[in-house]
C-alpha positions in Angstrom: 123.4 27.5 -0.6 125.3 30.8 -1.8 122.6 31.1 -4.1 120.2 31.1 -1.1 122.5 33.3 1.1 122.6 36.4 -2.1 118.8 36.1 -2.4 118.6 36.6 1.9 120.9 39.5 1.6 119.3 41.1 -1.2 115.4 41.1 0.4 117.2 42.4 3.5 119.2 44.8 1.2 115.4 45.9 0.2 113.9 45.9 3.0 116.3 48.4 4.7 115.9 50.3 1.6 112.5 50.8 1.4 112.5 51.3 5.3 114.7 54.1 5.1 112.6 55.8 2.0 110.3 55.5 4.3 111.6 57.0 7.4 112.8 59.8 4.9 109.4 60.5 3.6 107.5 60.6 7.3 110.9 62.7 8.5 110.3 65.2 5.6 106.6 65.6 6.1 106.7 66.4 9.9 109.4 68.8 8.8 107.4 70.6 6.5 104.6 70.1 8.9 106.6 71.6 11.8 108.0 74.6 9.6 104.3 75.2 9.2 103.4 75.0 12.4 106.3 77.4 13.5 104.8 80.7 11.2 104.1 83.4 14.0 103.4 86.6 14.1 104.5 88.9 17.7 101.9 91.7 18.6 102.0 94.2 21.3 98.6 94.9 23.4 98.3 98.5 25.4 96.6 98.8 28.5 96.3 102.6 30.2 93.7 103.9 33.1 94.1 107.0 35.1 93.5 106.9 38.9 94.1 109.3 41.7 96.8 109.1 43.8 95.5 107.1 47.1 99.1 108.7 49.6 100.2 112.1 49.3 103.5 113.2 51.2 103.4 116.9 51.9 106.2 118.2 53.8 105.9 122.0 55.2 109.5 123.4 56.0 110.2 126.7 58.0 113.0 128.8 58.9 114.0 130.3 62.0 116.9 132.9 62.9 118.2 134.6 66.0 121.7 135.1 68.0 120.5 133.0 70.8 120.4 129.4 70.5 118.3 128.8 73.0 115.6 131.0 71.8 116.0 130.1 68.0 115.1 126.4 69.2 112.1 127.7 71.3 110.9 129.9 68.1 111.4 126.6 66.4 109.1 124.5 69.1 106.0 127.8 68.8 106.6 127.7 64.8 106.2 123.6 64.4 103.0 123.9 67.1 101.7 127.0 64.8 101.8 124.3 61.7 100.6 121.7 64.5 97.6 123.2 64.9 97.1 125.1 61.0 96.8 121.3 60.2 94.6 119.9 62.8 92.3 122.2 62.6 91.3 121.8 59.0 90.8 118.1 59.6 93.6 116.4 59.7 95.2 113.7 62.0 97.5 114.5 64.7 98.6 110.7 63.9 99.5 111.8 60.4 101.8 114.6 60.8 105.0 114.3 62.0 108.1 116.4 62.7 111.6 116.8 62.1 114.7 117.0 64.1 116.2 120.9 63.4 119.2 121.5 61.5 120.5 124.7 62.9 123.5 126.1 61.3 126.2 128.4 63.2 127.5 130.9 60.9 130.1 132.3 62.7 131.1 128.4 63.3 131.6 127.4 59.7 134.2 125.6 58.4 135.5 127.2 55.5 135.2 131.0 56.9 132.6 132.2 59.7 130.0 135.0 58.2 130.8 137.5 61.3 128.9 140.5 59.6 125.6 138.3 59.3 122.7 140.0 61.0 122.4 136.6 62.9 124.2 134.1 63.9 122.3 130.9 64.3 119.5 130.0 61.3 117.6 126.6 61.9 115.5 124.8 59.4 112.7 122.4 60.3 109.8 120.2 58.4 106.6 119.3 59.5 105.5 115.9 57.0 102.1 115.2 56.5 101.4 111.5 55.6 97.9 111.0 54.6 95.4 108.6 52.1 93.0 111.6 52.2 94.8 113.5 49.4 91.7 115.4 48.2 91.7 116.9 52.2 95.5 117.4 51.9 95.5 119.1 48.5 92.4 121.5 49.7 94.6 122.4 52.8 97.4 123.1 50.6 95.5 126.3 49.2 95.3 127.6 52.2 99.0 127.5 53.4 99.2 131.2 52.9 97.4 131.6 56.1 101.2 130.0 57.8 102.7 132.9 56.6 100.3 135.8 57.8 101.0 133.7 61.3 104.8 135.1 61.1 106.1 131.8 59.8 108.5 131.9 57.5 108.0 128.9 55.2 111.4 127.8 53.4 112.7 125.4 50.9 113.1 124.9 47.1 110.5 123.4 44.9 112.4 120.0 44.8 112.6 119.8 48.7 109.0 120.9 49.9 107.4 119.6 46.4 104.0 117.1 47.5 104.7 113.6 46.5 101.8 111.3 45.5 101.7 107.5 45.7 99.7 105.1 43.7 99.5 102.1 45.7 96.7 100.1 44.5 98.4 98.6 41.8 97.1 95.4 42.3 93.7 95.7 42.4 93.7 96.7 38.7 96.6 94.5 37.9 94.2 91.5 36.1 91.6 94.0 34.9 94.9 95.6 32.6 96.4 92.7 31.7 93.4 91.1 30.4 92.4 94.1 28.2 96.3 94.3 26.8 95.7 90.8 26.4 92.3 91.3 24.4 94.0 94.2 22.7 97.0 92.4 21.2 94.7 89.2 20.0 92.6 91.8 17.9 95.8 93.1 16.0 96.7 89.5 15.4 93.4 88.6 14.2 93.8 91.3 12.0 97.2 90.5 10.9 95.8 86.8 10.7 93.1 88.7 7.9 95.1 90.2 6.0 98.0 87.5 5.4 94.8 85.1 4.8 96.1 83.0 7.7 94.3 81.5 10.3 95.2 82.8 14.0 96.3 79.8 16.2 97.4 79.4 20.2 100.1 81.5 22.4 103.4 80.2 21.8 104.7 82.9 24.3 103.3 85.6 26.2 104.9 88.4 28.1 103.2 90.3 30.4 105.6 93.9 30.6 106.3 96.0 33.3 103.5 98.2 34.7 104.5 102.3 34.9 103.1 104.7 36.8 103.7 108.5 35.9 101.8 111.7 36.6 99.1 112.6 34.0 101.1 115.9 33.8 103.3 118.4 35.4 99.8 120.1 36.4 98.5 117.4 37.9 101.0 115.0 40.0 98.1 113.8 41.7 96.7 112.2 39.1 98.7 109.0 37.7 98.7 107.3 34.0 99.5 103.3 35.0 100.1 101.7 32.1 101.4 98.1 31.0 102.4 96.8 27.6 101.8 92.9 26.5 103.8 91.3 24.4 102.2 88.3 22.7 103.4 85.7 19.7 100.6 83.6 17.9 101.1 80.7 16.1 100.1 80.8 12.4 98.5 78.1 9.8 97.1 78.4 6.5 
């Protein structure tokens, strides 16, 4: 019976043995497969197109100045129907030109010492904004904004204040166009990577699209923007 018993034991002994060489031999060979399968390589794929600018913000600020407040706001009223009209009548909208409230500033009223001596007392700034989509119209009409000024206007502002700005705002009409030739980019310089590491390319393990920027081609030319988006791609790799 014990003799029985010992020989039970020992086949069972065996058996979990041989079960657990086994398991070890099928554990180690996925893990060598799996370390395998993990080999990657990360690539980057560039996508860049120039387009022009489809909104253009053009604000036109003027500067009035007199002793009387009443007729520095009714120089202000004849200046912004002068602009009124420059506009209109070289094509554009009444519906895209709008106008500011004035900012008139007392100078013998200010707070940290009145300017008595000034030749006047009362000096009033206003803007008239052109909003448009026809920014090849509004940049034509922008050469011609001398013609304001031979009118008596007097046109004010720094470059920062009265600078045009241009929107891009089509961004997603050539959003999958980009990102499919980032895409197609970044797959080449894998494949070549693939080449010359004589691997064989395999799937996306992960993919990440970027952020799309928009930027002016150049301080010449604000009108015309650079969009650009960067892919960021890893491949699996196999032998």
């Amino acid at each position: 019976m014990d003799i029985q018993s010992n020989r039970g034991l020992t086949i069972i002994g065996a058996a979990i043995f041989l079960g657990l060489v086994a398991f070890g031999f099928i554990i180690g060979n996925s893990a060598i497969t799996f370390k395998e399968y993990e080999r990657t390589v990360t690539v980057k794929g560039l996508a860049e197109e120039e387009h022009m600018a489809d909104i253009v913000i053009w604000p036109i600020q003027y500067t009035e100045a007199s002793n009387q407040l009443a007729e520095i706001y009714e120089n202000l009223e004849n200046s912004g129907d002068k602009v009124r009209t420059f506009l209109t009548e070289r094509g554009i909208s009444v519906d895209e030109i709008s106008i500011s409230t004035p900012l008139v500033t007392d100078k013998s009223a200010q707070r940290w010492g009145g300017q008595n001596d000034a030749q006047f007392r009362y000096v009033a700034d206003q803007t008239v904004t052109v909003y448009s989509e026809n920014v090849e119209l509004v940049r034509e009409v922008m050469s011609q904004l001398a013609d304001l000024g031979k009118q008596g206007i007097t046109l004010s502002g720094d470059e920062y204040q009265v600078r045009p700005e241009y929107i891009f705002d089509s961004l997603n009409d050539i959003k999958p166009r980009m990102i499919e030739a980032a895409t197609k980019e970044a797959r080449a310089v894998a494949e070549k990577f693939a080449e010359d590491s004589n691997s064989e390319l395999g799937k996306i393990k992960t993919a990440n699209q970027g952020l799309f920027s928009i930027s002016p081609r150049d301080n010449n030319n604000p009108h015309i923007k650079k969009v650009r988006v960067v892919s960021t791609i890893v491949y699996y790799l196999s032998d």
